[in-house]
N, C-alpha and C positions, 0 to 999 in steps of 0.2 A: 880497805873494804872489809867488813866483818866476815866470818866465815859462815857458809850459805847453813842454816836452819831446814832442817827435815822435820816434817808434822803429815800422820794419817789421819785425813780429815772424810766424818762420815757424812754426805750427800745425800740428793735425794737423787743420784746416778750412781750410787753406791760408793764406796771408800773412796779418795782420792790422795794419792801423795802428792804435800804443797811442799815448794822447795823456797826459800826465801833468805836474802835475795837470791835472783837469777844466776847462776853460772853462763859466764861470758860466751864459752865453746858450745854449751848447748843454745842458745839465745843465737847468735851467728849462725847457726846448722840451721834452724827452726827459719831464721829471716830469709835464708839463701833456698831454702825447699818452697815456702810461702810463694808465691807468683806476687800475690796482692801488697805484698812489705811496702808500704814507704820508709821514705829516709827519715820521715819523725817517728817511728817504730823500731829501730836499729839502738844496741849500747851505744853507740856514736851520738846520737842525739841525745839519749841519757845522760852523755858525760859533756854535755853540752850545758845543760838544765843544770846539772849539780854545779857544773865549775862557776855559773853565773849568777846564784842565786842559792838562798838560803837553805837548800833543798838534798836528799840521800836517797840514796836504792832505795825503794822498798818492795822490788817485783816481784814477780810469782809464776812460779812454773809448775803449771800444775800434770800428773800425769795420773790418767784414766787405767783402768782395770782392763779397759780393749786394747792397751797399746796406745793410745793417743796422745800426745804431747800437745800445749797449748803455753805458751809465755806473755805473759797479762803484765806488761810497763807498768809500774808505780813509781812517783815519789813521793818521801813524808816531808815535812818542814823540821829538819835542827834545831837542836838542845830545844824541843818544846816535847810536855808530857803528852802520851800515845791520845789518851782524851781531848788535850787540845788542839790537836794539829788536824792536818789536813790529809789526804793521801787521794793521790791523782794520777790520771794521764791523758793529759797533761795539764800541768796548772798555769794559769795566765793563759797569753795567747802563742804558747808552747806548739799548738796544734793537736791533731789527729795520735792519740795511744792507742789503747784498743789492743784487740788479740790476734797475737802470731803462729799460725801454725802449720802442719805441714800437712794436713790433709782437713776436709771438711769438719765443721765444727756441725751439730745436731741440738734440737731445742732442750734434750734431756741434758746436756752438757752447759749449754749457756748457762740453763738456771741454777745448775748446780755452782757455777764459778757466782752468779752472782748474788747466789747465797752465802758466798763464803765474802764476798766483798761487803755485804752486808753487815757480815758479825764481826765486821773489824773493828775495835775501841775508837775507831779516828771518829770526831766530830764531825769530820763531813771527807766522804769517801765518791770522787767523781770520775768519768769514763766518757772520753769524744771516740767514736767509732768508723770507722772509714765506710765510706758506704757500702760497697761491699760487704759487710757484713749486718748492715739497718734493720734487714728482714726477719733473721733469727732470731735474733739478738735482742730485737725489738718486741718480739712474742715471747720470751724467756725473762722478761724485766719484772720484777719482784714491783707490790704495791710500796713499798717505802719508798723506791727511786721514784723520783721527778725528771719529767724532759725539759730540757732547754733547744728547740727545733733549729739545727742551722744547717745550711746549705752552700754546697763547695761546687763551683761550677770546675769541669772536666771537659780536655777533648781525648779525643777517641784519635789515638796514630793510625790506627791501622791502615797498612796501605801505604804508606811514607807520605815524606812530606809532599809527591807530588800530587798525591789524592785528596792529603789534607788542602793544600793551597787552591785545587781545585774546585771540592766538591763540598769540603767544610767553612773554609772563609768566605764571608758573602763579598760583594761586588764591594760595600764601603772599605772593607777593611783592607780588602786588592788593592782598593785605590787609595788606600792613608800609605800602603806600603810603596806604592809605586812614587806618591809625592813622596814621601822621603827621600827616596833615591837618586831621585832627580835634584836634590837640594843639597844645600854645603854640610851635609851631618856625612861625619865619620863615626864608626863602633869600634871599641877597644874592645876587648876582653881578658877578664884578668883570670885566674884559675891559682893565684898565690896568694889570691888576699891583699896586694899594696894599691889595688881603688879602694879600698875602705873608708881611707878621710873625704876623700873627694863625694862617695856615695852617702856620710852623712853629711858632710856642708848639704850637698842636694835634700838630704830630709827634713834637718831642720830648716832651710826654705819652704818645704812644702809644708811645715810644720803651721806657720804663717798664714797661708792661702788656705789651708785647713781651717784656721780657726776663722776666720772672716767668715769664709762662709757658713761654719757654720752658728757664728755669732754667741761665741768663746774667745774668753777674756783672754788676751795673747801669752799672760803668764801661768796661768792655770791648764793651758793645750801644752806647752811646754813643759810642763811640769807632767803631766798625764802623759804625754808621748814619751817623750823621752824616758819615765821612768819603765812605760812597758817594753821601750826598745833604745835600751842603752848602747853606745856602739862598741859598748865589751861585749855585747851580745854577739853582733857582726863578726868582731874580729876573733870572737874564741872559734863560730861555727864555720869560719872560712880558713880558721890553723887546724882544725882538727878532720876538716872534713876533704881538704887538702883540693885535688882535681873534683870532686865531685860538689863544691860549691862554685858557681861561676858569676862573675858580677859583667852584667854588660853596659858599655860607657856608650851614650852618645855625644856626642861634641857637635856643636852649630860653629862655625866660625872658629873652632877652637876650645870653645867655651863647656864644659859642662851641660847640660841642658834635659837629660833623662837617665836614668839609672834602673834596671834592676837586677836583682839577684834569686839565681835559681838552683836549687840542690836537686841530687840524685839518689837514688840507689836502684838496683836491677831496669825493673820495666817503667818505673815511677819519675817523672821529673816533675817537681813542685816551684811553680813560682811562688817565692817564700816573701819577698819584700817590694816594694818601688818606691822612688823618688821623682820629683820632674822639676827643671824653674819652669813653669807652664810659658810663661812670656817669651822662652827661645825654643820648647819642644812640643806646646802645641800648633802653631801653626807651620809645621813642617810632617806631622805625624809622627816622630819621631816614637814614642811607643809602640805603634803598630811594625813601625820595623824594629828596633828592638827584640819583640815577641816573635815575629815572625822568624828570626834568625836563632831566638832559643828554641824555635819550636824545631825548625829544620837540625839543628844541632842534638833535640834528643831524638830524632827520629834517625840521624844516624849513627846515635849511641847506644839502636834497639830496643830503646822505651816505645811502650804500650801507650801510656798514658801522659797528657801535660795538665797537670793539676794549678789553675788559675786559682785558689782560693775562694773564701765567703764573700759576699757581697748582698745586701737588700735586695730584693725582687722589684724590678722597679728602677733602682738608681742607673744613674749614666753607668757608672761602673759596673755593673752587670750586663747591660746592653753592649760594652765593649768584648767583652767577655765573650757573650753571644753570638757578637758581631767573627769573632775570628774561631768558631763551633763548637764553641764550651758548651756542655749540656750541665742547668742545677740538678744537683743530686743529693739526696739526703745526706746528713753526717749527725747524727743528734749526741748528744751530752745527756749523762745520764749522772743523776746526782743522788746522795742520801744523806740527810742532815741528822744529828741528834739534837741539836739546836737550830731556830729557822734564821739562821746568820744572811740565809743567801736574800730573804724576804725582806729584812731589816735592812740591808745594803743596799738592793733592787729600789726600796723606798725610797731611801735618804740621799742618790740620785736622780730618782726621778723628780723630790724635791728641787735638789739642786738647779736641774736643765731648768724647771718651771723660772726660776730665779732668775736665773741669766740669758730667760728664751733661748736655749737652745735649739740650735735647726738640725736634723737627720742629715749628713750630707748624705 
């Protein structure tokens, strides 16, 4: 790692010292004071992104004239010039960056940081924000950033799991959980990492039933999936992340049948992936219990919150969501281009789908 760069940068919240990259000890102090930290906000998940992809620190801590501290996650793209690359957090579907810090951030502050994200030489400098922070953040956005709207359904622990199972899960999702129980599925759980193969045979089956429906040519889904979620991906964020990545197995008969995988840190647990062969784990529910048993599991690892991920407004996969008291909540992506790369791309898929009818699943 190169050695961290000091720069007084002047604002429109007056002078700021930007530190770049981050210092490891201050970035941990900063995540561990945060309440709101996910685990895709943490070095851990930075050295996740770098080890699996073409990608380098390039974060930013930045410190206020009041005393305030603030660490703003970036990565740039390797051996490309500062003009042609990218810098983000997070790129692909990395997830949630965004800003860490130990006390309240203020509108004079946001716009100051995203002025300075502004005048970076990168081609295109992008920002997904945990909701939690949508409101300020979102009235501080400089006219060059563009939104990209997405939304992360969330439950609310409070209470444990016996208020969540009560008063959060409706009646369906009681009873997807009850039929499982009653049927031949056993749950493994692993906390080392050695489901990994097992949980992607399970993806790329569903890799499969993906593309059917959505009416994607089986080797062009295969090639799209798996390059966004290679299972080096898996297996680095489940060696590094150690107890606080968990994979849960269900087994019908023995057999594989549903997978997911869920990370931590403090009050946050995020369901990060799934698998299914639908033909042995939906007609047992076998996901509803699954979820249910991560959920009870971060409720007594004193997580706040169980973070379900994106989904369509609309799709089944949000109605499940729903179904066990995820509430959507904002998370927007905020971008600035020096060239319209994102517009030209945006097109020449939308082409695409036209081509191959593609269906929304």
């Amino acid at each position: 790692m190169n050695a961290p760069a000091v720069q007084l940068t002047r604002t429109s919240a007056g002078p700021v010292r930007v530190t770049t990259p981050v210092p490891r000890d201050t970035w941990w102090a900063l995540a561990g004071e945060d309440p709101a930290t996910n685990v895709t906000q943490t070095p851990a998940w930075l050295d996740c992104v770098c080890a699996t992809g073409p990608f380098q620190d390039a974060g930013r801590l930045y410190e206020f004239e009041s005393g305030g501290r603030l660490v703003f996650p970036l990565v740039s793209r390797r051996r490309r010039p500062r003009f042609v690359t990218t810098e983000e957090s997070w790129p692909g579907e990395w997830g949630i960056g965004g800003p860490v810090c130990s006390g309240s951030v203020g509108p004079r502050e946001a716009r100051a940081i995203f002025e300075d994200l502004a005048r970076l030489p990168a081609l295109r400098v992008g920002v997904r924000l945990r909701p939690e922070d949508s409101q300020v953040w979102t009235r501080a956005v400089p006219a060059c950033f563009r939104e990209d709207l997405h939304t992360v359904h969330v439950l609310d622990l409070e209470g444990g799991f016996g208020t969540v199972w009560e008063r959060r899960f409706n009646q369906s999702a009681r009873r997807g959980v009850r039929r499982a129980e009653r049927s031949d599925v056993d749950v493994e759980v692993d906390r080392a990492g050695r489901l990994v193969p097992e949980f992607y045979q399970l993806f790329e089956q569903s890799i499969v039933r993906w593309a059917a429906r959505q009416h994607e040519p089986l080797a062009l889904a295969r090639w799209r999936r798996k390059r966004a979620f290679p299972m080096e991906r898996l297996e680095t964020v489940a060696e590094r992340l150690g107890q606080s990545c968990t994979i849960w197995m269900a087994r019908c008969a023995g057999e594989p049948a549903a997978a997911i995988v869920v990370v931590r840190h403090g009050r946050h647990a995020k369901f990060w992936h799934g698998a299914m062969n639908r033909d042995l784990a939906h007609p047992v529910r076998a996901n509803n219990l699954l979820h249910r048993l991560a959920i009870e599991d971060a409720c007594a690892a004193g997580c706040r919150w169980y973070d379900l991920g994106g989904s369509r407004q609309g799709a089944s996969l949000a109605a499940f969501k729903e179904a066990l008291g995820a509430e959507p909540l904002r998370s927007p992506r905020y971008y600035r281009e020096r060239l319209p790369v994102s517009v030209v791309d945006r097109s020449l898929r939308t082409a695409l789908k036209r081509v191959i009818r593609f269906q929304e699943g």
